[in-house]
ChimeraX commands (.cxc) that place a marker at each C-alpha (Angstrom):
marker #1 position 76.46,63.50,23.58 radius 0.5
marker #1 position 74.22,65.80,21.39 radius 0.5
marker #1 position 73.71,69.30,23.04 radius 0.5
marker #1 position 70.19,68.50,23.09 radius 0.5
marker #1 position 70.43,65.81,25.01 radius 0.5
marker #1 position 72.99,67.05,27.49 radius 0.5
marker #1 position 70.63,70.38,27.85 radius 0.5
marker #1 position 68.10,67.41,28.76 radius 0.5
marker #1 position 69.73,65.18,30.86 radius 0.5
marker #1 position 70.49,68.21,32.88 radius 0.5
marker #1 position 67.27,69.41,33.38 radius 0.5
marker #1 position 65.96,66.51,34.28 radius 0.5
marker #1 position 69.05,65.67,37.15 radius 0.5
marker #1 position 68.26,69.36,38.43 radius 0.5
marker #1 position 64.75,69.12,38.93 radius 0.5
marker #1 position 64.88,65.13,40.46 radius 0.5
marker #1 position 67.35,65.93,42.58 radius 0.5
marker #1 position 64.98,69.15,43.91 radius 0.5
marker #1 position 62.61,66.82,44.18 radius 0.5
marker #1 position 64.49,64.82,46.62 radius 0.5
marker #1 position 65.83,67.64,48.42 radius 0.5
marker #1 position 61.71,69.07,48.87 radius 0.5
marker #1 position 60.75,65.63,49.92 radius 0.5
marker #1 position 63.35,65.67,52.68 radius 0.5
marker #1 position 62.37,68.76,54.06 radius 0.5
marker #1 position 58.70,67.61,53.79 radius 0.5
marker #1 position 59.25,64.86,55.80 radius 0.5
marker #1 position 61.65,66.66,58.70 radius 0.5
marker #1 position 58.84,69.72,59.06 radius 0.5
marker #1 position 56.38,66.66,59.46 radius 0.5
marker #1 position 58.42,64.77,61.70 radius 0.5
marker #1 position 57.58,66.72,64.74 radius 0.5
marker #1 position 55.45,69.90,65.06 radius 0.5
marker #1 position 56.19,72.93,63.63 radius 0.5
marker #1 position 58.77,75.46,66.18 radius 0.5
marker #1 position 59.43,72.52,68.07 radius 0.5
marker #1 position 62.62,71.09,68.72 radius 0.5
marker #1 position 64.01,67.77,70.86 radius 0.5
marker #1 position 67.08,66.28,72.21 radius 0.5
marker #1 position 67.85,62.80,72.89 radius 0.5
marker #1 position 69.89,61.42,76.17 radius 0.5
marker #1 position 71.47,58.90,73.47 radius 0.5
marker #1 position 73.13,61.01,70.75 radius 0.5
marker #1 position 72.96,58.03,68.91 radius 0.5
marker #1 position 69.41,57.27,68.82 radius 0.5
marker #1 position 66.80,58.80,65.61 radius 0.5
marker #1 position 63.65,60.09,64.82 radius 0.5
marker #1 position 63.01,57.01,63.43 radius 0.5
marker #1 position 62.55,55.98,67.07 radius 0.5
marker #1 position 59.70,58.16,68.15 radius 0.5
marker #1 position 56.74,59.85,67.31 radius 0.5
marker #1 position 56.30,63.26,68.56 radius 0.5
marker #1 position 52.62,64.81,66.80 radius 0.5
marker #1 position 50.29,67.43,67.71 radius 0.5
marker #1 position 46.03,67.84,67.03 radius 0.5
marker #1 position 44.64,70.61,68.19 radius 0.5
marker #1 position 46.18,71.83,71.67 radius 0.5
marker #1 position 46.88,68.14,72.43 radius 0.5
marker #1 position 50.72,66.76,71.96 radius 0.5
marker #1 position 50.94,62.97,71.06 radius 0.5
marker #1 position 54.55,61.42,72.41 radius 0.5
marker #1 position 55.34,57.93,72.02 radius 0.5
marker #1 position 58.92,57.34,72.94 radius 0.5
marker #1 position 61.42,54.91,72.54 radius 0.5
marker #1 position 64.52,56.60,73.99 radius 0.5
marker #1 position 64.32,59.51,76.51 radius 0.5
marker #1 position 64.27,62.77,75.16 radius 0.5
marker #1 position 63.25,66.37,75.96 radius 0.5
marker #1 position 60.71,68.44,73.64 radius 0.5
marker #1 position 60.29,72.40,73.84 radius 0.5
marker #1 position 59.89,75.49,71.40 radius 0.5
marker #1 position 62.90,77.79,71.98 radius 0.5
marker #1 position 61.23,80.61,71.89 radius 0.5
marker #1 position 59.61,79.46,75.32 radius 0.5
marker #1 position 61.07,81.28,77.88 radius 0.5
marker #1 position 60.59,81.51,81.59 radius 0.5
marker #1 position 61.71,84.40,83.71 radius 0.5
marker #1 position 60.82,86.03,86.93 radius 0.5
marker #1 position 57.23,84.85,88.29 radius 0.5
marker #1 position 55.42,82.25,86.50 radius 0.5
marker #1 position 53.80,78.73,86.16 radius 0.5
marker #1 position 54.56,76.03,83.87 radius 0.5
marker #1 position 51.78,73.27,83.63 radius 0.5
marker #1 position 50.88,70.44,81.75 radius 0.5
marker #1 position 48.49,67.67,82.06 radius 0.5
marker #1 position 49.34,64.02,81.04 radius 0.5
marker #1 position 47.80,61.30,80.20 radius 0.5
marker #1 position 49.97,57.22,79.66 radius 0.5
marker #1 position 47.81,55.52,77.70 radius 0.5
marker #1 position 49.95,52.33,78.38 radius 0.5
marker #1 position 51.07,50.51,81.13 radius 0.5
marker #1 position 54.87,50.19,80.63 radius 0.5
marker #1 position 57.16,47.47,81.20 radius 0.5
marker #1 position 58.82,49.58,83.71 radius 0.5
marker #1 position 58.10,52.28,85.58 radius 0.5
marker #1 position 59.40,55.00,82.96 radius 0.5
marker #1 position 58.77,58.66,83.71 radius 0.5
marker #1 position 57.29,62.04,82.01 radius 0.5
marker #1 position 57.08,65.48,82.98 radius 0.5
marker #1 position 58.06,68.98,82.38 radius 0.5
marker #1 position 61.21,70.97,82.98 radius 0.5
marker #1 position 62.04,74.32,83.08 radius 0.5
marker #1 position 65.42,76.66,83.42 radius 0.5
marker #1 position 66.63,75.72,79.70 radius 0.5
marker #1 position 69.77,76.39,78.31 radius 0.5
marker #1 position 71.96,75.49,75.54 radius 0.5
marker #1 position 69.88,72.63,75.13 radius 0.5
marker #1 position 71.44,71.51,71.92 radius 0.5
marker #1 position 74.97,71.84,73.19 radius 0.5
marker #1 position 77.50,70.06,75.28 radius 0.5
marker #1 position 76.73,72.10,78.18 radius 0.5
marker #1 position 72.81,71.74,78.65 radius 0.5
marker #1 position 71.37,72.59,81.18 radius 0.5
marker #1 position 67.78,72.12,82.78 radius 0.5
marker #1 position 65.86,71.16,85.90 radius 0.5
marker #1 position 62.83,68.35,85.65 radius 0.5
marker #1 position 60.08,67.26,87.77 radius 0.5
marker #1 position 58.71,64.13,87.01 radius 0.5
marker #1 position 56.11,61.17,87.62 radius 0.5
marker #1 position 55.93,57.78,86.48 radius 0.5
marker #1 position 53.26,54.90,86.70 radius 0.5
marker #1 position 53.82,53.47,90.39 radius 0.5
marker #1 position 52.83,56.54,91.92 radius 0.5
marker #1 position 56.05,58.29,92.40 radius 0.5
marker #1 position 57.40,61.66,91.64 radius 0.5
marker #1 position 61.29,62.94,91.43 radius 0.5
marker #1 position 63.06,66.51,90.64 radius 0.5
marker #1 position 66.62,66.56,89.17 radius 0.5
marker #1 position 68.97,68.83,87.34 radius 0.5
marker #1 position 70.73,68.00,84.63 radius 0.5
marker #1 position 74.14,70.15,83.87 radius 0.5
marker #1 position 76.08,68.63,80.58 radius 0.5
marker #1 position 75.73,64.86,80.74 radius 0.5
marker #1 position 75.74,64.89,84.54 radius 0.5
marker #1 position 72.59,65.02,86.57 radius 0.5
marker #1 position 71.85,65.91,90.45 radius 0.5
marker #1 position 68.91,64.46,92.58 radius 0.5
marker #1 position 66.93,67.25,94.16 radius 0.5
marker #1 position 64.31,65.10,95.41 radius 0.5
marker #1 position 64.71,61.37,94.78 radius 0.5
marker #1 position 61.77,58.86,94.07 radius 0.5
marker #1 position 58.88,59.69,96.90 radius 0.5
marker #1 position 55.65,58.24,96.68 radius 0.5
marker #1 position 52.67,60.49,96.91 radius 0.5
marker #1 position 49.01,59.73,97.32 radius 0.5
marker #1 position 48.70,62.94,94.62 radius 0.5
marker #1 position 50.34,60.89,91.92 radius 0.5
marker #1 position 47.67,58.92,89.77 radius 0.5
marker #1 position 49.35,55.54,89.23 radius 0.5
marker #1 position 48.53,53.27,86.61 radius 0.5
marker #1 position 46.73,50.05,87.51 radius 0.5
marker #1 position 46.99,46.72,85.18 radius 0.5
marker #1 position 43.12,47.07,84.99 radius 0.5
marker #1 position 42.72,50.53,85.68 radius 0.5
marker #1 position 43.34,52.58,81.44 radius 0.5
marker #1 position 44.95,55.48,80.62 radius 0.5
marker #1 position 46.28,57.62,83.54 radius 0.5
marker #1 position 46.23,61.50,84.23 radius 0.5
marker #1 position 48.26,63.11,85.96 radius 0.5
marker #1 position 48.46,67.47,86.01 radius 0.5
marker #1 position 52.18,68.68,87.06 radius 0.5
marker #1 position 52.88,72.12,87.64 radius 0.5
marker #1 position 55.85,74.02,88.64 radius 0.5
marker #1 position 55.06,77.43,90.58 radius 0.5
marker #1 position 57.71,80.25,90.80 radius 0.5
marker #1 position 56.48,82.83,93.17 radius 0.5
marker #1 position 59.02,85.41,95.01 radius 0.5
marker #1 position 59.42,83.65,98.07 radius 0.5
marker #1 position 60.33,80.14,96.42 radius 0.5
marker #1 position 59.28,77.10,93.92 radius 0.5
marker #1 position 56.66,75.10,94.60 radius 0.5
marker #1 position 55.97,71.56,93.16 radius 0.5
marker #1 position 52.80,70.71,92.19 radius 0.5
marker #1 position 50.54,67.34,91.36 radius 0.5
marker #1 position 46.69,67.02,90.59 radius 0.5
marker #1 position 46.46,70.43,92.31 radius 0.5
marker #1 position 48.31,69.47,95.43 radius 0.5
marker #1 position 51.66,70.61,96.22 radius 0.5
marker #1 position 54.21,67.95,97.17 radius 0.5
marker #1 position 57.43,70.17,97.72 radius 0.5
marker #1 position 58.35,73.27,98.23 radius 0.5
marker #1 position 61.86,75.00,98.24 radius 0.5
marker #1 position 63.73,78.53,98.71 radius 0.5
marker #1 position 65.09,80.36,95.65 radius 0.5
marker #1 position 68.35,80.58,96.57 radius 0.5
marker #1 position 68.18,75.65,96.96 radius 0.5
marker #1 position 68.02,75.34,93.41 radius 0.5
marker #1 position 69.65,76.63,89.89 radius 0.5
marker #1 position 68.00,76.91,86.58 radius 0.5
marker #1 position 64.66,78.21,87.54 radius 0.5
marker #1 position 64.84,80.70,84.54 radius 0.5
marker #1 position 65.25,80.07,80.67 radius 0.5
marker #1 position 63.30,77.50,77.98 radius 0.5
marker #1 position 60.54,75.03,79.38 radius 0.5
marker #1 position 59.32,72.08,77.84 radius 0.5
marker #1 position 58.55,68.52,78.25 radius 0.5
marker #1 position 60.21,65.20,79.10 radius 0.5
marker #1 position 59.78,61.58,78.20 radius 0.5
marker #1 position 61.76,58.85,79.11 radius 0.5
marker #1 position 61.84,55.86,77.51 radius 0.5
marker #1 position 59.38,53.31,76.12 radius 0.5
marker #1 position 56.01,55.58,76.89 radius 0.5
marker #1 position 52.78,56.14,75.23 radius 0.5
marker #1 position 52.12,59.49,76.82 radius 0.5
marker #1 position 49.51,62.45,75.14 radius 0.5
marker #1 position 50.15,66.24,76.84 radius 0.5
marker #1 position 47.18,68.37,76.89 radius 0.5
marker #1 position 46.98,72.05,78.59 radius 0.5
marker #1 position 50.76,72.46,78.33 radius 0.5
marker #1 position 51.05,76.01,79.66 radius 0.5
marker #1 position 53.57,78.98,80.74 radius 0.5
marker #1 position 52.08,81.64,82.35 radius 0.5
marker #1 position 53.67,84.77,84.08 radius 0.5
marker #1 position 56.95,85.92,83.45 radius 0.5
marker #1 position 57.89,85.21,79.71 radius 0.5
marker #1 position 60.51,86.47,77.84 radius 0.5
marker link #1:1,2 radius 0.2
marker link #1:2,3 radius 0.2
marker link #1:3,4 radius 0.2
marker link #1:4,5 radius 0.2
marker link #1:5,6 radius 0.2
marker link #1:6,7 radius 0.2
marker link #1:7,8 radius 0.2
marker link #1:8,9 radius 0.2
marker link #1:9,10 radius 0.2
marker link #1:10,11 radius 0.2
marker link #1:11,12 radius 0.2
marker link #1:12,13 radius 0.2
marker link #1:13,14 radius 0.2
marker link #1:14,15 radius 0.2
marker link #1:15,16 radius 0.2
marker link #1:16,17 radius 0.2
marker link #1:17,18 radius 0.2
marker link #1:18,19 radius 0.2
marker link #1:19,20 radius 0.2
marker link #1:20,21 radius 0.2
marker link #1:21,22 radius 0.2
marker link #1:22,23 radius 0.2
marker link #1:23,24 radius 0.2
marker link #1:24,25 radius 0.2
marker link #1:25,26 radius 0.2
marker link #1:26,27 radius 0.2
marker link #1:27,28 radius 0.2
marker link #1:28,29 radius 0.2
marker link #1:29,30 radius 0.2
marker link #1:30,31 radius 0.2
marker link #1:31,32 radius 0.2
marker link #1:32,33 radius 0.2
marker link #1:33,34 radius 0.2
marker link #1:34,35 radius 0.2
marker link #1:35,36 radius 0.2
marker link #1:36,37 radius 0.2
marker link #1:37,38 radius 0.2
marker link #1:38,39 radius 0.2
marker link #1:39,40 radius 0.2
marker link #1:40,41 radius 0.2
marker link #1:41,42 radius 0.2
marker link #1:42,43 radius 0.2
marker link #1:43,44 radius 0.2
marker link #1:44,45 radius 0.2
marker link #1:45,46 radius 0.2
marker link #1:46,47 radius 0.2
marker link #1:47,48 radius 0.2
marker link #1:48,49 radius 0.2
marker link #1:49,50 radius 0.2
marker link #1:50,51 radius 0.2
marker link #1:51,52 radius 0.2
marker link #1:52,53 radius 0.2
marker link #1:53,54 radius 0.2
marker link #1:54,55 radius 0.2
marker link #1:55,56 radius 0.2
marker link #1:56,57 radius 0.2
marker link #1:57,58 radius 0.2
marker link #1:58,59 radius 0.2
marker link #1:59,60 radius 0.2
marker link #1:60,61 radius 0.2
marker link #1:61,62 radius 0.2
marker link #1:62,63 radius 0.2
marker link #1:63,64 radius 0.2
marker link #1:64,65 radius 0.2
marker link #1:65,66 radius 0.2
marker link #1:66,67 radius 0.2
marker link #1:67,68 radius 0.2
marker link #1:68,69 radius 0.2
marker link #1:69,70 radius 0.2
marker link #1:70,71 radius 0.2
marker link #1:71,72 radius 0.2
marker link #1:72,73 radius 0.2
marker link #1:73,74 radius 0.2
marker link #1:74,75 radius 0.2
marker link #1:75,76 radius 0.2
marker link #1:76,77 radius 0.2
marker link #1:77,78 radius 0.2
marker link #1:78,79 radius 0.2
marker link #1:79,80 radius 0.2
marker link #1:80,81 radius 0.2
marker link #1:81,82 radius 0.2
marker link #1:82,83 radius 0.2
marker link #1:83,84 radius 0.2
marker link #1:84,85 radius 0.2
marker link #1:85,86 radius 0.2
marker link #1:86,87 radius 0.2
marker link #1:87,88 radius 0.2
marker link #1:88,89 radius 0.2
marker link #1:89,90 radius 0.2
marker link #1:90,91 radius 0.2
marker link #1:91,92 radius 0.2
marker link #1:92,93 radius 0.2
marker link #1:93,94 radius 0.2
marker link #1:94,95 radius 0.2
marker link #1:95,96 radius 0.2
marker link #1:96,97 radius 0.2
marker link #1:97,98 radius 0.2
marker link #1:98,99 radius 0.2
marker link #1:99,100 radius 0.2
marker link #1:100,101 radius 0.2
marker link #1:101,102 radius 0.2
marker link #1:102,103 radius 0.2
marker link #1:103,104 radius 0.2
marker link #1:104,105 radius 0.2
marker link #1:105,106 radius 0.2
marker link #1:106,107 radius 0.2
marker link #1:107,108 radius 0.2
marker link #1:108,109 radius 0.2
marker link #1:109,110 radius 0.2
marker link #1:110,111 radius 0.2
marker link #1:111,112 radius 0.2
marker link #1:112,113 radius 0.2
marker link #1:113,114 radius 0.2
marker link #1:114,115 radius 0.2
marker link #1:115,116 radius 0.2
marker link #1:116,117 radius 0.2
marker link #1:117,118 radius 0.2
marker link #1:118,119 radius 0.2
marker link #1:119,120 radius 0.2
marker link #1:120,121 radius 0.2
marker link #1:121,122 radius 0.2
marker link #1:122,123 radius 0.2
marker link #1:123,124 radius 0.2
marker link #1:124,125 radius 0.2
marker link #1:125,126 radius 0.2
marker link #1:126,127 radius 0.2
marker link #1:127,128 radius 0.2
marker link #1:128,129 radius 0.2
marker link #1:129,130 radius 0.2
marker link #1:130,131 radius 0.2
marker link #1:131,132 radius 0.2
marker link #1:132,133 radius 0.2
marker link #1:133,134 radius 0.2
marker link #1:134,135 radius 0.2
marker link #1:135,136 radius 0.2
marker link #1:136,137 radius 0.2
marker link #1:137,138 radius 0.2
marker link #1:138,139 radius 0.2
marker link #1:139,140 radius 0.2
marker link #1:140,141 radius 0.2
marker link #1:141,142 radius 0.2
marker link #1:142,143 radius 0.2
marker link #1:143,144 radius 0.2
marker link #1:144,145 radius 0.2
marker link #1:145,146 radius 0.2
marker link #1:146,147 radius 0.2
marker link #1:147,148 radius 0.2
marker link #1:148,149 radius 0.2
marker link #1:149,150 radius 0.2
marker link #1:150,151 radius 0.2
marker link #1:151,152 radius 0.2
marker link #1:152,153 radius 0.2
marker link #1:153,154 radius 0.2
marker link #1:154,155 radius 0.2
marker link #1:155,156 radius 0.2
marker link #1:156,157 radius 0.2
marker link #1:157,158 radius 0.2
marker link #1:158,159 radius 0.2
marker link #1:159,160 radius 0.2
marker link #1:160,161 radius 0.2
marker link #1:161,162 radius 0.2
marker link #1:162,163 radius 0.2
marker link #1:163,164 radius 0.2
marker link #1:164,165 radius 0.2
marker link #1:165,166 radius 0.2
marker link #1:166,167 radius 0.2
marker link #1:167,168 radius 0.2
marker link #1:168,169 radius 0.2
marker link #1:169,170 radius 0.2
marker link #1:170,171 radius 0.2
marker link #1:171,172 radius 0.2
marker link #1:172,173 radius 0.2
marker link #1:173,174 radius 0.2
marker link #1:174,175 radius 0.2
marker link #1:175,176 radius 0.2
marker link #1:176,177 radius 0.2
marker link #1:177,178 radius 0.2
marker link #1:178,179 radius 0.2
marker link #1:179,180 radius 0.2
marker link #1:180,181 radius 0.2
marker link #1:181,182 radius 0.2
marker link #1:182,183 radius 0.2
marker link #1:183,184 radius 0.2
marker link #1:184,185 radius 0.2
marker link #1:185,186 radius 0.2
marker link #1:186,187 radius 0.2
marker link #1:187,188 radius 0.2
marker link #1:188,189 radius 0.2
marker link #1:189,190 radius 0.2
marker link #1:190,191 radius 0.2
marker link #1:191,192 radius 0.2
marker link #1:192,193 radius 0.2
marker link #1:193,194 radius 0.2
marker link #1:194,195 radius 0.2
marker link #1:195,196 radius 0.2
marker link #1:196,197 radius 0.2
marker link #1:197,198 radius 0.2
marker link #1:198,199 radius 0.2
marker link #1:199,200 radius 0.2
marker link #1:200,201 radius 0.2
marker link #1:201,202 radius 0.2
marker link #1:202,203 radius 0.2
marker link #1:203,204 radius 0.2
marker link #1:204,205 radius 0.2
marker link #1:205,206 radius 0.2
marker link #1:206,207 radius 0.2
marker link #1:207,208 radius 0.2
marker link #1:208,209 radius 0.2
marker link #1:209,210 radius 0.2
marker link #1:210,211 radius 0.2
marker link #1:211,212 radius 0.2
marker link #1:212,213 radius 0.2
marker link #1:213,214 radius 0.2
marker link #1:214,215 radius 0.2
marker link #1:215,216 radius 0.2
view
């Protein structure tokens, strides 16, 4: 080939291929907002699979697997609240569940570790802790006249969760009311990232997600 056109060729394979690469990138900044990060339960599900935007202070999540979303710069220590107010848009098929969690870390590795306090649609709320790929019921389903539950007729649903570290304990909070309350020393992971939780199939949009208090 003329040096010309090998000078040429190679121009033109550097700056596609750049092209490609920027696209790429592009797309993965877009894919979820910016400092954010999220883990699947399924290693083997995508991002194909979700949607996971953000207008304003208001966080769009429509899920298809379960996954947890958080910035890991985040952090929770000592005192402090961590709130969030959530509305389903849609009735599921089941009664999936959303929430927050709190007590982060190594979320990305084999040894995660977080606790969660969740609702879900038939006016029920539950608090677990998840260490590696096993999990521990600290509260199982309970109903609760402070859950909003989702009606067939009824539209979107809002529910406001909050969980409370204070000095004397951790308090559990929905709509304003609280719905349990336990002693430091009855639970691990009160301290590290925060974030949210979705499981699977939902239509859920976050607004007022807040930690306040002790931050890192």
């Amino acid at each position: 080939m003329h040096p010309t056109y090998l000078f040429t060729a190679l121009i033109f394979f550097m700056t596609s291929s750049f092209t490609v690469v920027a696209q790429q990138s592009a797309d993965t900044s877009e894919a979820i907002p910016q400092g954010w990060e999220l883990r699947f339960d399924e290693p083997s599900a995508t991002m194909d699979e979700i949607t996971f935007t953000k207008k304003e202070n208001t966080f769009h999540i429509k899920s298809g697997p379960a996954a947890i979303y958080y910035k890991p710069d985040m952090m929770a220590s000592g005192t402090y609240s961590l709130s969030g107010t959530f509305t389903q848009l849609e009735k599921g098929k089941y009664p999936e569940a959303y929430g927050l969690f709190t007590g982060g870390e190594n979320l990305q590795e084999e040894n995660q570790q977080y606790l969660y306090f969740l609702v879900r649609q038939d006016g029920k709320y539950l608090i677990k802790r998840r260490s590696g790929v096993d999990t521990e019921t600290i509260v199982d389903w309970t109903e609760s006249e402070a859950v909003q539950p989702m009606d067939d007729d009824a539209g979107p649903t809002e529910n406001r969760l909050e969980i409370k570290k204070e000095e004397s304990g951790i308090a559990f909070l929905i709509n304003g009311q609280e719905v349990e309350r336990m002693g430091i020393s009855e639970l691990n992971y009160l301290e590290g990232m925060v974030g949210l939780r979705v499981n699977h199939n939902l239509n859920v949009e976050v607004e007022q997600f807040e930690l306040s208090g002790g931050m890192e």
